[in-house]
N, C-alpha and C positions, 0 to 999 in steps of 0.2 A: 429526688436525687438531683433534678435537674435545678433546682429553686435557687442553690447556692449561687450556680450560674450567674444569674439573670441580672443584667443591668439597665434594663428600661422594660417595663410593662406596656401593653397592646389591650387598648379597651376597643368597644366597638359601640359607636355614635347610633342608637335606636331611630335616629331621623332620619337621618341623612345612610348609615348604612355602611360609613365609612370609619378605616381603622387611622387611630391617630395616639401618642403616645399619653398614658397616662399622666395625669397631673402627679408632681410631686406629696403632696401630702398621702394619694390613694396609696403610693406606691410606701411611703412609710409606714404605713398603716398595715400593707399587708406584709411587711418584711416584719411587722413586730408579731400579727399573727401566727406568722411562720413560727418566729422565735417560741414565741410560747407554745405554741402545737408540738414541739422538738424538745425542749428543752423542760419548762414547768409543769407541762399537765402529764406528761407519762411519770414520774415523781407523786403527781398529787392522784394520780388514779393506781399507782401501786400500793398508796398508804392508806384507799376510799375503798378498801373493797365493799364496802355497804352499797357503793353506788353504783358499781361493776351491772353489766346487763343480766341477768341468771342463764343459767345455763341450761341450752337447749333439752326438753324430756327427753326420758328412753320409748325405745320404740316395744311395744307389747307384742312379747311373743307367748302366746297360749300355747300348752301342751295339755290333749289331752289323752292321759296314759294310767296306767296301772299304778299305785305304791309298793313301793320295795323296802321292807322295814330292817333289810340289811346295807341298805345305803347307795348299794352300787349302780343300781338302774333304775327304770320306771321316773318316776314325775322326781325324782332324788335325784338322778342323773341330770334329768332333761333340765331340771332350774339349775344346777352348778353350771353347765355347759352354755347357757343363756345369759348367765350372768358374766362368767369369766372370758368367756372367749370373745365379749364385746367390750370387757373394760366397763362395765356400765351403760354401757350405751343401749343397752335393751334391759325389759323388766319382764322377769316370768311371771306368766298366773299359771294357774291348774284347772283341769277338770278330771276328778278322779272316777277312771273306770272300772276299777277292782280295785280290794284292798288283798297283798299277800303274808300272809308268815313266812318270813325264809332268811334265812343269811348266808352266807358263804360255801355252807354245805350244798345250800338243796329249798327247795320250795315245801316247806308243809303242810300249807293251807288256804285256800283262797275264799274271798268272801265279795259279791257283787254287789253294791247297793242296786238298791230300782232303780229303775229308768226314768221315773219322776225328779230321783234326786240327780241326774245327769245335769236332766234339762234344765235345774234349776239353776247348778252351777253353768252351765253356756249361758242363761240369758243373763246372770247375774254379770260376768265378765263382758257380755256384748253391749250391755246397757254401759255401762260407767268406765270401760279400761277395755275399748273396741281393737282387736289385735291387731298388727302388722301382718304378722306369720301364727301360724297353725302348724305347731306339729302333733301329729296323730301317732299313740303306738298301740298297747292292747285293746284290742273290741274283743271281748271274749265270749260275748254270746250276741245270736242276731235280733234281738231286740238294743242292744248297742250301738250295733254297727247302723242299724237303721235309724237309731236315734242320732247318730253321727251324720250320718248323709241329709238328714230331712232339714238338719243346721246350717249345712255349707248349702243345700241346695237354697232354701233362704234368702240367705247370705248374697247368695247370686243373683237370686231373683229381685232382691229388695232393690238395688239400684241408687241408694242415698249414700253408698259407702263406697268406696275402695274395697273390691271382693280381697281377702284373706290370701297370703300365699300360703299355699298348703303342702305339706309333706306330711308322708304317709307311711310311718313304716310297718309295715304287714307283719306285725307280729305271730307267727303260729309255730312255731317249732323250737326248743331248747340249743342251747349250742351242743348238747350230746344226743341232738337228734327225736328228741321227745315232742308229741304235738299238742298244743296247747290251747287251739279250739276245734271245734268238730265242722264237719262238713257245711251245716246249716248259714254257721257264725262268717265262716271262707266266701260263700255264694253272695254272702249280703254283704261285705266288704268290697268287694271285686265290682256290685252292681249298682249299690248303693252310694261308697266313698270315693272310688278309683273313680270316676269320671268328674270328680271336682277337686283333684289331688295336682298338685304341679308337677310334683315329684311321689314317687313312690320305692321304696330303698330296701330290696328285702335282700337276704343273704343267698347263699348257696341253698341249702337245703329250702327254706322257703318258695327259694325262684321254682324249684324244683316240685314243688308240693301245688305251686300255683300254674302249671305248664300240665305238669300231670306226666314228668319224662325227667330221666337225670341227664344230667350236665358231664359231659366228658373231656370236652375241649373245649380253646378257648370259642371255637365257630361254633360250638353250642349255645356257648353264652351270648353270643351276639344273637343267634339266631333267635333263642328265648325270648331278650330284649326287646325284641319286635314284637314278638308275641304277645308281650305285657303291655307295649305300649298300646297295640291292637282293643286291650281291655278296657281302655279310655283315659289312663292318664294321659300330662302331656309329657311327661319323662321318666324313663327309669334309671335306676343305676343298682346293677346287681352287685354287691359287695365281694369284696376277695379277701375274705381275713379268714374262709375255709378255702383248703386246695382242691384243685379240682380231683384228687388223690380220695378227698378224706370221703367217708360215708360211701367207698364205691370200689367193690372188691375187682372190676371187671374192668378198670380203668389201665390200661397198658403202659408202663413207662414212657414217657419219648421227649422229645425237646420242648414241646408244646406243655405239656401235664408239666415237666419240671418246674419251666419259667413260674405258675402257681404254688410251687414248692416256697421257690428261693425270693419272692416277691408278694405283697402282698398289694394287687391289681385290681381296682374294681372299673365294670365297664359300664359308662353315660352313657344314653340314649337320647335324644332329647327330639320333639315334633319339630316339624317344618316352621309352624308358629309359634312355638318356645324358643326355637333358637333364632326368631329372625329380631325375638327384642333385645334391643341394646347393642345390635351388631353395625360396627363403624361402615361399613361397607357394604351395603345389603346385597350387591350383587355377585360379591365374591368372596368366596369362603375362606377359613381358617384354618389350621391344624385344630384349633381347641373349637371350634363350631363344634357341638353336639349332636347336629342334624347330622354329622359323618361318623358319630360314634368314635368316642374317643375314651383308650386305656390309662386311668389315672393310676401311675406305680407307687410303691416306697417300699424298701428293703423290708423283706419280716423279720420284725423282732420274735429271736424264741424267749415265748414267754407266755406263761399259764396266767400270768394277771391281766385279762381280757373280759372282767366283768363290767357288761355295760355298754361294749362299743359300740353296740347300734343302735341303742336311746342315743351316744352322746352324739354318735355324724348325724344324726337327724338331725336331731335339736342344734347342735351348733349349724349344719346346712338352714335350717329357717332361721338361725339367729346372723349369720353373714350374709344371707339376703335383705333381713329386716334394716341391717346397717347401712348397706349401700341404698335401699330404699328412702332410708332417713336423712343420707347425706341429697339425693337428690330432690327430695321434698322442699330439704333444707336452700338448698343454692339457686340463686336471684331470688329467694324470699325476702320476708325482714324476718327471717327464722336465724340467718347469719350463716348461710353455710358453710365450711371449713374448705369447700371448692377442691375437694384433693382426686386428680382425675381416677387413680388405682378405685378406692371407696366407691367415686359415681360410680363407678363400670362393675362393680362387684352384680352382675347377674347370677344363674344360676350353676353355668358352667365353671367360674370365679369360686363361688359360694361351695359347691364341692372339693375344691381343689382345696381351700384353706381349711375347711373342715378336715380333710382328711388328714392336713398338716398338724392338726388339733388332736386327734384321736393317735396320732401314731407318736407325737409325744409322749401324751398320758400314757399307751402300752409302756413307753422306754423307763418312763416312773414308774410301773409299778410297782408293788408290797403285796404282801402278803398280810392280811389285818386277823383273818380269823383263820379255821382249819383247813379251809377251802381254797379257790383261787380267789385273788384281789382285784379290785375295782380297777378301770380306768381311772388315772389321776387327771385332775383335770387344772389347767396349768394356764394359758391365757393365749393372746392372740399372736398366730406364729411367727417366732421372732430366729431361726435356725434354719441353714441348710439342711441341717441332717435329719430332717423332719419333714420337709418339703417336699411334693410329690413330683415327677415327671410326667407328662402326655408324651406313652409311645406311640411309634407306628404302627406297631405291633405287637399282641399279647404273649406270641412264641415267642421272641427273640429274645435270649438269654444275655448277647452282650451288643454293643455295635460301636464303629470303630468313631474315635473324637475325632476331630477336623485339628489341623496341628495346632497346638498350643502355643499361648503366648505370655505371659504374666508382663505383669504391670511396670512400669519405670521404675513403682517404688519397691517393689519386693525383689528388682533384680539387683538391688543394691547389695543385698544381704544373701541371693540365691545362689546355691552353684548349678542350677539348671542351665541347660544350651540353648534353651524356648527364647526364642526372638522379646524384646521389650516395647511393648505397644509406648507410642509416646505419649507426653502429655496433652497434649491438643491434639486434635484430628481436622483440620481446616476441611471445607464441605464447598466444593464450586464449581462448576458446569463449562468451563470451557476452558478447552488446550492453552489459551495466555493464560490462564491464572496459575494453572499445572506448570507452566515456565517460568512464572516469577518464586513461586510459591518454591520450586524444588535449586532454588539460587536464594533463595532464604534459614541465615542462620536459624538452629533452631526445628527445624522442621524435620520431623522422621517419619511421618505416613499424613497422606492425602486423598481424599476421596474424591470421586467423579461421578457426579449425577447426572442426569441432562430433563432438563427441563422445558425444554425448544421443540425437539423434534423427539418421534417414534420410529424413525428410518433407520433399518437394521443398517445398511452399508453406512450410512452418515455415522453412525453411533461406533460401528467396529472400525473407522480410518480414528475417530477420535479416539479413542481407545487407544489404537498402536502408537499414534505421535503420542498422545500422553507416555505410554510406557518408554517408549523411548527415551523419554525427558527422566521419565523418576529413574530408568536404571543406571543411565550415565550421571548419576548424582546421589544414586544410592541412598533413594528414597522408595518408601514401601507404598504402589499404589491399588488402592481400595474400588471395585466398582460397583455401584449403586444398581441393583435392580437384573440388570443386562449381564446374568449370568454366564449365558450360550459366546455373546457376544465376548468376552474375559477371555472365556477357554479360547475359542478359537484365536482370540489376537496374538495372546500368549505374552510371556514377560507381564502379566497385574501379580499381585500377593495376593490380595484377597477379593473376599464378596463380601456385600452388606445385601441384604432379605429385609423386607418390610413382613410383614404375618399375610398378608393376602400372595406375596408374590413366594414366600416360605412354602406355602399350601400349594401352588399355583407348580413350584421346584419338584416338589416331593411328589406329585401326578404325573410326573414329565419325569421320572428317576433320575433327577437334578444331581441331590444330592452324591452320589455314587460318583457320579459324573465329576463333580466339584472336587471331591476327595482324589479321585484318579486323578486328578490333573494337580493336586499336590495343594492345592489354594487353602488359605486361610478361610474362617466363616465366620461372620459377624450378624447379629439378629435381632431388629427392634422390640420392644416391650411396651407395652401400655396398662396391661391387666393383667391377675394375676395366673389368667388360666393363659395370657400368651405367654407368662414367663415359666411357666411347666414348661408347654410346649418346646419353647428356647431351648432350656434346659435340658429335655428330651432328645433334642439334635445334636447334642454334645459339642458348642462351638467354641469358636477362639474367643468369642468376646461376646457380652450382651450390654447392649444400649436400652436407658428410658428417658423415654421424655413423652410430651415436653415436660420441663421439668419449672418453666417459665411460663408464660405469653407469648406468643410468637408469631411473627407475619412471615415467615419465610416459606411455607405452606400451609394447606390447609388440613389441622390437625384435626380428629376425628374426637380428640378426646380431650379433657380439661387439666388445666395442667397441675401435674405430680406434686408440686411445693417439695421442700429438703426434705421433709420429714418419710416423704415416699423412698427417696435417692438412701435413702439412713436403713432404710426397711429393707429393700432393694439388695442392699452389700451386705444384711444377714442373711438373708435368704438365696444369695448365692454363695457356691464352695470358693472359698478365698483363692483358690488357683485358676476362677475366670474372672478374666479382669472386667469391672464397671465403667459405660462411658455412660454421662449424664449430655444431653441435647435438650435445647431448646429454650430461646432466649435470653444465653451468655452472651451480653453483650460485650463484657469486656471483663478487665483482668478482677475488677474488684469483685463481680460477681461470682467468676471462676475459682475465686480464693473460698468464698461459701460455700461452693459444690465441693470443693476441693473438702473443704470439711468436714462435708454432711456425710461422706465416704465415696465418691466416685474418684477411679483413678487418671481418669483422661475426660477432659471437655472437647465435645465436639461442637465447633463452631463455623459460623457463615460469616453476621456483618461483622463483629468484631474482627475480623482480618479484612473482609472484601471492602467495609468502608470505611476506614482507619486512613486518616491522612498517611501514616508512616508505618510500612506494614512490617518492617522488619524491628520498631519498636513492639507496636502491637503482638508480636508475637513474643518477641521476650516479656515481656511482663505478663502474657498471658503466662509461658511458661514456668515463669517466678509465684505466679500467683498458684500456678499446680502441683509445685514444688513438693 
């Protein structure tokens, strides 16, 4: 961008050490470079696709499970959901542990091959197409399940590979409550498979079958969790697509049992050393941390077309692992990674959250194919609010109240709502003269205040008030970064802005309640996409991602978003909270592409704080947000 600029080049003298101006010829030489880099060769490589680099493999995710000769689950499911829900980017194999007769109706028949022919299909796939992810479903006899464990154990032990991420779903019981292996088959799964599983995903009834006690509320289910995880994996997540109502005549009405009615909630679990990979902050926790157990929601679809969903969350949970695996193998390779930060960060707690956004589509497709109920549809990678799951606080609470609402510049155009209009730009600066130039600048409707100097409570709340006193006699909305307590008490700010560590840090300290009784707005970073559940679960005025750039203005924990995330981002929220995209807008022309990609407000630093002319700078910013 800058190349146009430039009117004399700066070589540097290998002798001597010294910089001195390039010679005319070098410099036309590389302005014709330029030329052609920009102009001829992107022409002559859209018309070469012969010469194009190939495109990166799909990552191998192995399932090995049961056939289903009616379509709907078993190694049917798990390859549709592998395939689709990565676009490509993953390739199923199989190892088949049963074959069934059944279709829509009912199971009629089942037939095991030997254990010899197991083994053959593992080493056949481990030798030539070595997996990413493993997902596991039926062992139905314990010569299986131990043929299963003595693979992964292996696996472990061999030391020349990347061990398998594995999930595990504990197949033994019908969704009408029927069991589907015997005592023997349970004992050898539990002792054999569960301690090389990452995850392990079983339902209601199974959790149940595996505890040896039913489930009545949701502090059962937590408590179970622990139970499980006790068993050796390093994570569980007990499914909620049964209510804690169904299969349990003795279960009492109440707010708790309801929320399982009207929701369909499954609870993560995840070990101290599960969740500390991938985490931007090791020392401080998250709302979507899994080591704290967190309720991933979505409204229940009523609907009897639910054959399959737990071959498909498994299999899609290893195949949204496998992806973000692939991206980061991929980035500062020569693999050519696509560097897109949501993707790296897809961990496990990620990897469920999109999953579940996967499987609660396909319920909302479904049909009805034969006499019976109908499969899960299986649709692709979640591109819908209305599918997207939240991380609550809570698995009882039935509603809980938004923080006040705002919509965007551009929908108040056309809104009759009273909800304040967030503006186009959000300028981002750290000290009381910038909050005075900034709130005497055309153009400007909200401003935020970080500090990045000092931690001194008093030093932070005198700034604060002179700040507030500037934005109110100018009738500008001010925004406080971090120093939630410090807000309340000054009094006269609009809002707050929460990073996800200081989010977790609020809701320990009954922040939140606090924030709302005192009337404030609530704004909430994102980077991944179990913080944007999260977000989303605290019901705010606004949610921010980034970076969405490069950026030196801090130090980011995560790599940045590119458009194509910011694009993703404003499907996967409900169009009445407004998107701001951060992190290295420099200026209007770039703001005009975010403005694009779908964010309705750029939050920006240097673009205003180093701008010769900052009352230009801001209009063309807000021309380019238009």
């Amino acid at each position: 961008f800058c190349w146009p600029l430039c009117h004399e080049f700066i070589v540097v003298d290998r002798a001597t050490s010294k910089l001195h101006s390039a010679p005319q010829a070098m410099v036309a030489f590389l302005r014709f470079l330029f030329t052609l880099s920009t102009t001829i060769l992107p022409f002559a490589y859209a018309f070469a696709a012969d010469i194009q680099m190939p495109p990166r493999p799909p990552s191998i995710v192995l399932t090995i499970a049961g056939s289903d000769s009616g379509g709907g689950a078993g190694i049917q499911a798990d390859l549709k959901a592998i395939h689709t829900i990565s676009g490509g980017k993953c390739h199923g194999c199989s190892a088949i542990t049963c074959l069934t007769a059944q279709n829509s109706c009912g199971v009629t028949s089942v037939h095991s091959p030997p254990v010899e022919f197991l083994r053959s299909q593992l080493l056949a796939v481990e030798e030539d197409l070595y997996p990413s992810a493993v997902k596991i479903g039926m062992l139905g006899t314990k010569e299986l399940a131990d043929e299963v464990g003595s693979w992964l154990r292996k696996l472990k032990e061999n030391g020349d590979k990347r061990v398998p991420f594995v999930v595990c779903d504990p197949v033994m019981i019908t969704t009408s409550g029927h069991k589907l292996v015997d005592d023997t088959a349970k004992v050898a799964m539990i002792e054999k498979v569960f301690p090389y599983a990452d995850l392990v995903t079983p339902n209601k009834f199974e959790a149940e079958e595996l505890l040896g006690k039913t489930l009545c509320t949701p502090q059962d289910v937590e408590d179970g969790a622990r139970a499980i995880l006790a068993m050796g994996p390093r994570a569980v997540i007990i499914k909620g697509g049964h209510s804690l109502l169904e299969g349990n005549n003795k279960v009492v009405e109440s707010e708790e049992t309801n929320a399982s009615v009207g929701y369909a909630q499954d609870y993560l679990l995840l070990s101290d050393e599960s969740a500390a990979e991938g985490k931007p902050v090791k020392d401080k926790a998250r709302l979507c941390d899994g080591s704290r157990g967190v309720w991933i929601r979505n409204d229940r679809y009523d609907s009897a077309h639910t054959h399959g969903t737990g071959c498909t969350l498994s299999s899609a949970i290893a195949s949204a692992w496998a992806m973000g695996q692939r991206e980061r193998d991929a980035v500062g390779s020569a693999k050519g990674g696509e560097n897109i930060g949501a993707l790296c960060a897809m961990r496990l707690v990620d990897a469920c959250c999109v999953a579940k956004a996967y499987v609660n589509a396909g319920i909302a497709r479904g049909v009805q194919l034969g006499k019976g109920p109908g499969p899960v549809v299986h649709t692709g990678f979640p591109d819908s609010y209305k599918n997207f799951p939240t991380i609550e606080l809570s698995a009882s609470s039935t509603s809980m109240s938004s923080f006040p609402a705002m919509q965007s510049y551009h929908s108040a155009k056309s809104s009759s709502s009273s909800a304040p209009a967030l503006g186009r730009i959000l300028p981002i600066v750290d000290t009381v003269e910038w909050i005075e130039q900034l709130v005497s600048t055309p153009g400007i409707e909200d401003v935020q205040l970080r500090f990045k100097d000092t931690t001194d409570y008093d030093v932070i709340l005198d700034r604060i008030k002179r700040s507030s006193a500037l934005c109110q006699s100018a009738g500008v909305r001010l925004w406080i970064n971090d120093y939630w307590k410090a807000a309340i008490e000054a009094g006269g700010c609009f809002g707050i802005h929460l990073g996800q560590e200081d989010l977790a840090s609020c809701v320990d300290d009954g922040g939140l309640d606090l924030i709302r009784d005192a009337g404030l707005a609530f704004g909430v970073s994102t980077h991944s996409y179990s913080e944007l559940c999260a977000a989303l679960g605290v019901r705010p005025s606004y949610i921010s991602l980034g970076p969405v750039f490069s950026t030196q203005s801090k130090d980011v924990k995560f790599d940045p978003q590119g458009l194509e995330t910011v694009r993703q981002w404003r499907s996967l929220i409900p169009p009445t909270i407004p998107l701001i995209a951060i992190g290295g807008i420099g200026n209007a022309d770039v703001a005009k592409v975010v403005r694009g990609a779908g964010a309705e407000c750029s939050a920006v630093i240097g673009a205003v704080t180093k701008a010769d002319d900052v009352k230009k700078a801001v209009a063309d910013l807000n021309a380019a947000m238009e």
